[in-house]
C-alpha positions in Angstrom: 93.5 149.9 130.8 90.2 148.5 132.1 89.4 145.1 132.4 86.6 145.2 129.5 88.6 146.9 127.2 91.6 144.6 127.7 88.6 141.3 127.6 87.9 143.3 123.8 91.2 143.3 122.4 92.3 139.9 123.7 88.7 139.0 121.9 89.7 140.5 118.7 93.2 138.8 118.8 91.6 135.7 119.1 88.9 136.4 116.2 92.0 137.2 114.1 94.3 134.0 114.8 91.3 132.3 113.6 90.9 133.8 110.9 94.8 133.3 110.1 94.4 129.7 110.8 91.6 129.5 108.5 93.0 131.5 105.6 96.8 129.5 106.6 94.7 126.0 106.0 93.1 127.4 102.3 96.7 128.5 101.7 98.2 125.4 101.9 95.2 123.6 100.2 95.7 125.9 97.5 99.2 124.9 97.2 98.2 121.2 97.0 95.9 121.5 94.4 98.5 123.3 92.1 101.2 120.7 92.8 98.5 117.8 91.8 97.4 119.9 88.9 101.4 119.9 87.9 102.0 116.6 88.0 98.4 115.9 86.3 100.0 118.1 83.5 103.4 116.8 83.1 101.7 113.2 82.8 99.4 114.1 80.3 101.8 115.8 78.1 104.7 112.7 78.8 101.4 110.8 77.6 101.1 113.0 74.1 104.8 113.2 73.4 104.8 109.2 73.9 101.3 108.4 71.8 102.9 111.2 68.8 106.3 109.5 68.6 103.6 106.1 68.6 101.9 107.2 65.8 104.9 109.1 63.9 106.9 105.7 64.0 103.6 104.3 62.4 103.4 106.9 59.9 106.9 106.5 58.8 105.9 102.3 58.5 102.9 102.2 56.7 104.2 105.2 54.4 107.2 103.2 54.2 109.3 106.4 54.8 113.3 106.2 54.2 115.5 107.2 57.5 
């Protein structure tokens, strides 16, 4: 093999571990952003269950609501 064609495919191997590295990084910042957006979730509904129980208990008090 020449030396220009050999120059060309190293070329294109390195255009393409770029583009790995690149696509890798969004990968993994993907994957951050759904483990956030899980534990943003699981707080907020932890929050709900907490305020409905709250406000059940309240019911049951000023409804005055035998056990």
């Amino acid at each position: 093999m020449n030396n220009s064609r050999l120059r060309r495919k190293e070329g294109k191997a390195k255009k393409a571990l770029e583009v790995y590295d690149k696509v890798n990084k969004k990968a993994m910042d993907l994957y951050d952003n759904y483990g956030q957006i899980a534990g943003l979730v699981a707080y907020t509904i932890q929050a709900m269950v907490e305020q409905d129980e709250a406000l059940g208990q309240e019911f049951d008090t000023k409804l005055d609501v035998p056990e």
